[in-house]
C-alpha positions as CSV (number, residue, x, y, z in Angstrom):
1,X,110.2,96.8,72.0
2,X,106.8,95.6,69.9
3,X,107.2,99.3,68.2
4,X,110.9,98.9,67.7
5,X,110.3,95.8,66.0
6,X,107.7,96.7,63.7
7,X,109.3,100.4,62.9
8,X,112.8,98.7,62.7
9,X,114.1,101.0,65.1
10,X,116.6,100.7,68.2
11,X,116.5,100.8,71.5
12,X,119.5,102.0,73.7
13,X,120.0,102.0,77.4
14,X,121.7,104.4,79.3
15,X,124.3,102.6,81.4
16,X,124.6,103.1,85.5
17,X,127.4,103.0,87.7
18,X,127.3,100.0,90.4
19,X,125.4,102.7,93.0
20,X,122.4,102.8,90.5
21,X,123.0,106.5,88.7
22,X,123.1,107.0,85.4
23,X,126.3,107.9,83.8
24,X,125.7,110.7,82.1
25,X,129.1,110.9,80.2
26,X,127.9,107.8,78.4
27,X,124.7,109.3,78.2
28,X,125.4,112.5,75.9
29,X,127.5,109.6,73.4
30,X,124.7,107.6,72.9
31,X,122.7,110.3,70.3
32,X,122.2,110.1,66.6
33,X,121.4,112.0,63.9
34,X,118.9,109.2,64.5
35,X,117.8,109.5,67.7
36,X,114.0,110.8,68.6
37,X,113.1,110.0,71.8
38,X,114.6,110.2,75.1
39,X,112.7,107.9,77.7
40,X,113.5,107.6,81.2
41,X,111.4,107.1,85.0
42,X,111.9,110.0,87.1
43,X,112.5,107.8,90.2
44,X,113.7,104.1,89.5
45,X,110.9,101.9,90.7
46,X,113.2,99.4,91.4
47,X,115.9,100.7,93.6
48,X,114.4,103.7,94.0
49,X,117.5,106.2,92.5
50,X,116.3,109.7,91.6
51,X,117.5,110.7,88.2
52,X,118.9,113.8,87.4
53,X,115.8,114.6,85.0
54,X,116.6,118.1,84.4
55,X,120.3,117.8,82.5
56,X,118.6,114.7,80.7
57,X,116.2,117.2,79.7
58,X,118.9,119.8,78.7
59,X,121.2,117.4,76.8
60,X,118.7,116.0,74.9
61,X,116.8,119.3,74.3
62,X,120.4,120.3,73.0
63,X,119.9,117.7,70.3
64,X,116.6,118.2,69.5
65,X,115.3,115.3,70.9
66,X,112.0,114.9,72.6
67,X,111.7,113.8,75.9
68,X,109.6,111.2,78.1
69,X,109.8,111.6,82.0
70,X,107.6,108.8,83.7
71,X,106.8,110.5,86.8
72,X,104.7,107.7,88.7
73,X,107.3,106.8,91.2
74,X,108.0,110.4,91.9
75,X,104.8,112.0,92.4
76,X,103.8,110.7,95.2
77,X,107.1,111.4,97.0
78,X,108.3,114.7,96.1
79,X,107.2,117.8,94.5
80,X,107.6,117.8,91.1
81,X,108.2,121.9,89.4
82,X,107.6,121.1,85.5
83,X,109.2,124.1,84.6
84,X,112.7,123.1,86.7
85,X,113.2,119.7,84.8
86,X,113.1,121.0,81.8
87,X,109.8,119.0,80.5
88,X,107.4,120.6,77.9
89,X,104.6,118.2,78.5
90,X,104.4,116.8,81.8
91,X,101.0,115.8,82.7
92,X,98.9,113.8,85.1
93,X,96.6,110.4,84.9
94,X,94.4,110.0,87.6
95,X,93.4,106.4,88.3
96,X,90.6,106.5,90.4
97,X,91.0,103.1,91.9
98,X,94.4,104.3,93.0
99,X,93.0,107.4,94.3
100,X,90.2,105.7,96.2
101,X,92.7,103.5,98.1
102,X,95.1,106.5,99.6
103,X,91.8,108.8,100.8
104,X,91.9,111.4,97.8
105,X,89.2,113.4,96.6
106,X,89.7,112.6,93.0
107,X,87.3,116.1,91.7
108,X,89.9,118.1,93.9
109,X,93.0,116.7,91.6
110,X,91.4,116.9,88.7
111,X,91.1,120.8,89.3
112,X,94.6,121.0,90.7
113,X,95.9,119.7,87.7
114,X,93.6,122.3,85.6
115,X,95.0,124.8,87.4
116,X,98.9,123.7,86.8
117,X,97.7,124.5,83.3
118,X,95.3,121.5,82.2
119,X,98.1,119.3,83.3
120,X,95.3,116.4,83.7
121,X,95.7,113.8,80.3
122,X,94.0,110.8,81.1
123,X,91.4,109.5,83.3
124,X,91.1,106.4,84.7
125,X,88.4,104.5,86.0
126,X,87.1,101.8,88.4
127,X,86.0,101.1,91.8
128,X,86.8,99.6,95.3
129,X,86.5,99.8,98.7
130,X,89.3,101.6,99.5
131,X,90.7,98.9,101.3
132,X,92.7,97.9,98.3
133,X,92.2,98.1,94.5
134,X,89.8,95.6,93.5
135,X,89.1,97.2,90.2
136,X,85.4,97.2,90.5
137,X,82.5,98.3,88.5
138,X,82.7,102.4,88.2
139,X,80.1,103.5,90.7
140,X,79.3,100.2,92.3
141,X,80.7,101.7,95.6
142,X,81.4,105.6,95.2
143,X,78.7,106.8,92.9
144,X,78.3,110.2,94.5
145,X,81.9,110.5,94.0
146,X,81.4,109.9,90.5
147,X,79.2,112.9,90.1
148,X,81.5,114.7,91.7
149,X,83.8,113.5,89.4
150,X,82.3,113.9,86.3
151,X,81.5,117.3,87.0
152,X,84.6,118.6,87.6
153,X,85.5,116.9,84.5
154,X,82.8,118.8,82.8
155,X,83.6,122.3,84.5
156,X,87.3,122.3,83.7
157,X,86.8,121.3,80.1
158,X,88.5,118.2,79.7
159,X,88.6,116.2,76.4
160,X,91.7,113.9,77.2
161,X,91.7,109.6,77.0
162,X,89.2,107.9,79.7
163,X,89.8,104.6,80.1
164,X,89.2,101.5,82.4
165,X,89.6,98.3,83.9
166,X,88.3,95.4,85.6
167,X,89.1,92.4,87.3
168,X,85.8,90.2,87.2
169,X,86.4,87.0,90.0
170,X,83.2,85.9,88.9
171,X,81.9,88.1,86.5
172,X,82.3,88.2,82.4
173,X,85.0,90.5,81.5
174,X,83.0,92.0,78.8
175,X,80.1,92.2,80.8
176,X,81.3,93.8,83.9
177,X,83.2,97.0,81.5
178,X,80.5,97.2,79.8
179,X,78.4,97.6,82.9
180,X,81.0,100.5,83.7
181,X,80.6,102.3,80.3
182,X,76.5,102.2,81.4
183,X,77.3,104.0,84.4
184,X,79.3,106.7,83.7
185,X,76.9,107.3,80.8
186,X,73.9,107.2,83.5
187,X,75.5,109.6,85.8
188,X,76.5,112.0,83.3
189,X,73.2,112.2,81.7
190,X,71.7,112.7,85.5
191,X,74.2,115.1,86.3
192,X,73.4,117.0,83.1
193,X,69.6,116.3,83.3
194,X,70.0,118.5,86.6
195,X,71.8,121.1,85.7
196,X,75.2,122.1,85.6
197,X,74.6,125.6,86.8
198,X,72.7,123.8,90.1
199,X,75.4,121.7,90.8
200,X,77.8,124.8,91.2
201,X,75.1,126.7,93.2
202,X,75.8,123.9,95.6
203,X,78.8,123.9,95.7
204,X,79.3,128.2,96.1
205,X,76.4,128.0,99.0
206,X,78.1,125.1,101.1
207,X,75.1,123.7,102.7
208,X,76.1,119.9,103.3
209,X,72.2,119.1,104.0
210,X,71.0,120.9,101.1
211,X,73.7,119.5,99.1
212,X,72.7,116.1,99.9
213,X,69.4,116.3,99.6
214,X,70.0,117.9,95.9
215,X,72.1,114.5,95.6
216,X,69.6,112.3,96.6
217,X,67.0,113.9,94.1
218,X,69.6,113.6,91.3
219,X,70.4,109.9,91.6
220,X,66.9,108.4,92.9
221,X,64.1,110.6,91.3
Protein backbone atom coordinates (compact mmCIF):
# COMPACT_ATOMS: atom_id res chain seq x y z
CA UNK A 1 0.00 0.00 0.00
CA UNK A 2 3.27 2.32 1.13
CA UNK A 3 4.50 1.39 -2.65
CA UNK A 4 1.09 2.12 -4.16
CA UNK A 5 1.09 5.33 -2.70
CA UNK A 6 4.32 6.56 -3.54
CA UNK A 7 4.30 4.96 -7.34
CA UNK A 8 0.61 6.20 -7.61
CA UNK A 9 -0.51 2.88 -8.51
CA UNK A 10 -3.65 0.68 -7.50
CA UNK A 11 -4.41 -1.98 -5.69
CA UNK A 12 -7.30 -4.55 -6.54
CA UNK A 13 -8.67 -7.46 -4.67
CA UNK A 14 -10.00 -10.34 -6.09
CA UNK A 15 -13.48 -10.95 -4.65
CA UNK A 16 -14.57 -14.49 -2.83
CA UNK A 17 -17.70 -16.10 -2.65
CA UNK A 18 -19.30 -16.44 1.06
CA UNK A 19 -17.34 -20.18 1.36
CA UNK A 20 -13.98 -18.20 1.06
CA UNK A 21 -12.88 -19.09 -2.85
CA UNK A 22 -11.97 -16.75 -5.06
CA UNK A 23 -14.25 -16.08 -7.93
CA UNK A 24 -12.36 -16.38 -10.69
CA UNK A 25 -14.97 -14.99 -13.26
CA UNK A 26 -14.38 -11.74 -11.52
CA UNK A 27 -10.89 -12.50 -11.40
CA UNK A 28 -9.95 -12.62 -15.28
CA UNK A 29 -12.21 -8.85 -15.50
CA UNK A 30 -10.08 -7.25 -13.20
CA UNK A 31 -6.79 -6.82 -15.76
CA UNK A 32 -5.52 -3.84 -17.47
CA UNK A 33 -3.50 -2.88 -20.01
CA UNK A 34 -2.19 -1.65 -16.62
CA UNK A 35 -1.87 -4.40 -14.66
CA UNK A 36 1.71 -5.88 -13.55
CA UNK A 37 1.56 -7.92 -10.86
CA UNK A 38 -0.63 -10.65 -9.71
CA UNK A 39 -0.29 -11.38 -5.88
CA UNK A 40 -1.98 -13.88 -4.06
CA UNK A 41 -1.15 -16.67 -0.69
CA UNK A 42 -1.28 -20.06 -1.79
CA UNK A 43 -3.22 -21.14 1.31
CA UNK A 44 -5.30 -18.35 3.09
CA UNK A 45 -3.73 -17.90 6.47
CA UNK A 46 -6.77 -16.98 7.75
CA UNK A 47 -9.44 -19.47 6.97
CA UNK A 48 -7.20 -21.64 5.66
CA UNK A 49 -8.86 -21.99 1.72
CA UNK A 50 -6.44 -23.38 -0.85
CA UNK A 51 -6.40 -21.28 -3.94
CA UNK A 52 -6.47 -22.59 -7.22
CA UNK A 53 -2.85 -21.18 -7.86
CA UNK A 54 -2.32 -22.84 -11.17
CA UNK A 55 -5.33 -21.13 -13.39
CA UNK A 56 -4.26 -17.81 -11.51
CA UNK A 57 -1.10 -18.59 -12.90
CA UNK A 58 -2.49 -19.37 -16.41
CA UNK A 59 -4.83 -16.35 -16.63
CA UNK A 60 -2.50 -14.01 -15.76
CA UNK A 61 0.45 -15.55 -17.72
CA UNK A 62 -2.20 -15.12 -20.54
CA UNK A 63 -1.95 -11.39 -20.02
CA UNK A 64 1.50 -11.10 -19.49
CA UNK A 65 1.42 -10.42 -16.04
CA UNK A 66 3.86 -11.62 -13.52
CA UNK A 67 2.97 -13.55 -10.72
CA UNK A 68 3.49 -13.67 -6.82
CA UNK A 69 2.44 -17.00 -4.96
CA UNK A 70 3.17 -16.67 -1.15
CA UNK A 71 3.67 -20.15 -0.39
CA UNK A 72 4.21 -19.94 3.62
CA UNK A 73 1.00 -21.42 4.66
CA UNK A 74 1.32 -24.17 2.13
CA UNK A 75 4.53 -25.55 2.52
CA UNK A 76 4.36 -26.97 5.48
CA UNK A 77 1.08 -28.81 4.59
CA UNK A 78 1.33 -30.07 1.23
CA UNK A 79 3.69 -30.76 -1.46
CA UNK A 80 4.12 -27.98 -3.52
CA UNK A 81 5.30 -29.17 -7.71
CA UNK A 82 6.61 -25.59 -9.07
CA UNK A 83 6.32 -26.78 -12.36
CA UNK A 84 2.29 -27.78 -11.87
CA UNK A 85 1.24 -24.18 -10.64
CA UNK A 86 2.43 -22.59 -13.31
CA UNK A 87 5.17 -20.39 -11.23
CA UNK A 88 8.54 -19.34 -12.89
CA UNK A 89 10.22 -18.30 -9.61
CA UNK A 90 9.14 -20.11 -6.72
CA UNK A 91 11.68 -20.23 -4.07
CA UNK A 92 12.35 -20.96 -0.49
CA UNK A 93 13.44 -18.66 2.79
CA UNK A 94 14.64 -20.62 5.46
CA UNK A 95 14.29 -18.91 8.85
CA UNK A 96 16.39 -20.67 11.15
CA UNK A 97 14.54 -19.81 14.20
CA UNK A 98 11.50 -21.41 12.63
CA UNK A 99 13.49 -24.27 11.69
CA UNK A 100 14.99 -24.84 15.06
CA UNK A 101 11.55 -24.93 16.77
CA UNK A 102 9.90 -27.98 14.42
CA UNK A 103 13.38 -30.34 14.79
CA UNK A 104 14.79 -29.50 11.16
CA UNK A 105 18.26 -29.84 10.07
CA UNK A 106 18.41 -26.53 8.49
CA UNK A 107 22.11 -27.60 6.20
CA UNK A 108 19.78 -30.58 4.94
CA UNK A 109 17.09 -27.89 3.42
CA UNK A 110 19.35 -25.69 2.32
CA UNK A 111 20.70 -28.57 -0.10
CA UNK A 112 17.19 -29.72 -0.84
CA UNK A 113 16.36 -26.58 -2.11
CA UNK A 114 19.80 -26.50 -4.27
CA UNK A 115 18.84 -29.47 -5.62
CA UNK A 116 15.05 -28.26 -6.72
CA UNK A 117 17.33 -26.04 -8.79
CA UNK A 118 18.80 -23.35 -6.27
CA UNK A 119 15.28 -22.85 -5.10
CA UNK A 120 16.86 -21.43 -1.74
CA UNK A 121 16.55 -17.12 -1.90
CA UNK A 122 16.89 -15.96 1.44
CA UNK A 123 18.34 -16.92 4.60
CA UNK A 124 17.29 -16.13 7.87
CA UNK A 125 18.83 -16.04 10.97
CA UNK A 126 18.55 -16.28 14.80
CA UNK A 127 18.56 -18.58 17.68
CA UNK A 128 16.41 -20.31 20.38
CA UNK A 129 15.96 -23.24 22.27
CA UNK A 130 13.72 -24.84 20.27
CA UNK A 131 11.18 -24.67 22.66
CA UNK A 132 9.74 -21.63 20.91
CA UNK A 133 11.24 -18.78 18.85
CA UNK A 134 12.93 -16.50 21.11
CA UNK A 135 14.89 -14.82 18.36
CA UNK A 136 18.18 -15.07 20.02
CA UNK A 137 21.65 -14.25 19.30
CA UNK A 138 22.89 -16.47 16.03
CA UNK A 139 24.99 -19.22 17.70
CA UNK A 140 24.24 -18.44 21.31
CA UNK A 141 22.65 -21.91 21.49
CA UNK A 142 23.28 -23.98 18.10
CA UNK A 143 26.70 -22.96 17.07
CA UNK A 144 27.72 -26.29 15.65
CA UNK A 145 24.70 -26.06 13.67
CA UNK A 146 25.80 -22.89 12.36
CA UNK A 147 28.91 -24.41 10.89
CA UNK A 148 26.90 -26.81 9.58
CA UNK A 149 25.05 -24.27 8.18
CA UNK A 150 27.27 -22.03 6.75
CA UNK A 151 28.93 -24.71 5.01
CA UNK A 152 26.33 -25.92 3.13
CA UNK A 153 25.80 -22.47 2.35
CA UNK A 154 29.28 -22.25 1.07
CA UNK A 155 29.20 -25.74 -0.90
CA UNK A 156 25.99 -25.06 -2.77
CA UNK A 157 27.08 -21.68 -3.84
CA UNK A 158 24.67 -19.43 -2.45
CA UNK A 159 24.81 -15.60 -2.97
CA UNK A 160 20.98 -14.80 -2.08
CA UNK A 161 19.72 -12.03 0.94
CA UNK A 162 20.76 -13.11 4.69
CA UNK A 163 19.11 -11.36 7.11
CA UNK A 164 18.11 -11.37 10.85
CA UNK A 165 16.30 -10.55 13.88
CA UNK A 166 16.17 -10.14 17.40
CA UNK A 167 14.08 -9.67 20.20
CA UNK A 168 16.50 -8.22 23.05
CA UNK A 169 14.18 -8.46 26.75
CA UNK A 170 17.09 -6.95 28.25
CA UNK A 171 19.57 -6.38 25.79
CA UNK A 172 20.23 -3.25 23.24
CA UNK A 173 18.74 -3.90 20.05
CA UNK A 174 21.74 -2.69 18.20
CA UNK A 175 23.90 -4.40 20.33
CA UNK A 176 22.61 -7.84 20.40
CA UNK A 177 22.37 -7.87 16.00
CA UNK A 178 25.39 -6.71 16.06
CA UNK A 179 26.67 -9.38 18.32
CA UNK A 180 24.95 -11.81 15.61
CA UNK A 181 26.77 -10.21 12.60
CA UNK A 182 30.18 -11.08 14.84
CA UNK A 183 29.27 -14.52 14.91
CA UNK A 184 28.46 -15.60 11.70
CA UNK A 185 31.57 -13.66 10.68
CA UNK A 186 33.60 -15.78 13.46
CA UNK A 187 32.31 -19.07 12.33
CA UNK A 188 32.82 -18.61 8.83
CA UNK A 189 36.29 -17.47 9.10
CA UNK A 190 36.84 -20.74 11.46
CA UNK A 191 35.10 -22.85 9.13
CA UNK A 192 37.23 -21.52 6.28
CA UNK A 193 40.41 -21.26 8.48
CA UNK A 194 39.93 -25.19 8.60
CA UNK A 195 39.30 -26.07 5.38
CA UNK A 196 36.56 -26.58 3.31
CA UNK A 197 37.92 -29.62 1.69
CA UNK A 198 38.29 -31.14 5.59
CA UNK A 199 34.96 -30.47 6.43
CA UNK A 200 33.64 -32.66 3.40
CA UNK A 201 36.16 -35.38 4.21
CA UNK A 202 34.11 -35.61 7.31
CA UNK A 203 31.29 -35.64 6.14
CA UNK A 204 32.11 -38.52 3.10
CA UNK A 205 33.92 -40.76 6.03
CA UNK A 206 30.95 -40.64 8.64
CA UNK A 207 32.84 -41.04 11.66
CA UNK A 208 30.56 -39.22 14.41
CA UNK A 209 33.73 -39.34 16.90
CA UNK A 210 36.12 -38.12 14.50
CA UNK A 211 33.74 -35.67 13.27
CA UNK A 212 33.36 -34.22 16.64
CA UNK A 213 36.51 -34.19 17.62
CA UNK A 214 37.43 -32.19 14.15
CA UNK A 215 34.55 -29.86 15.60
CA UNK A 216 35.82 -29.37 18.77
CA UNK A 217 39.32 -28.33 17.31
CA UNK A 218 37.60 -25.93 14.92
CA UNK A 219 35.56 -23.86 17.45
CA UNK A 220 38.04 -24.03 20.66
CA UNK A 221 41.66 -24.11 19.23
Amino acid sequence: QLLCAEKSATIKVIPMNEAGDLCLDQYEQLFTERTKLVAVGHVSNAIGTVNPIRQITSIAKQRGVAVLVDGAQAAPHRPIDVQEIGCDNVGVTIDTGHAFVAGEVVAESIVLAHRAGDRLFHMHFNDNYTTSDDDMIVGSVHSTCYIEILYWLDRTGYNGWLSMDQYPYREDGRQALQESIEWIKALSEKLHSYGIDKIGSLIRNGNATETTHELRRLLLR
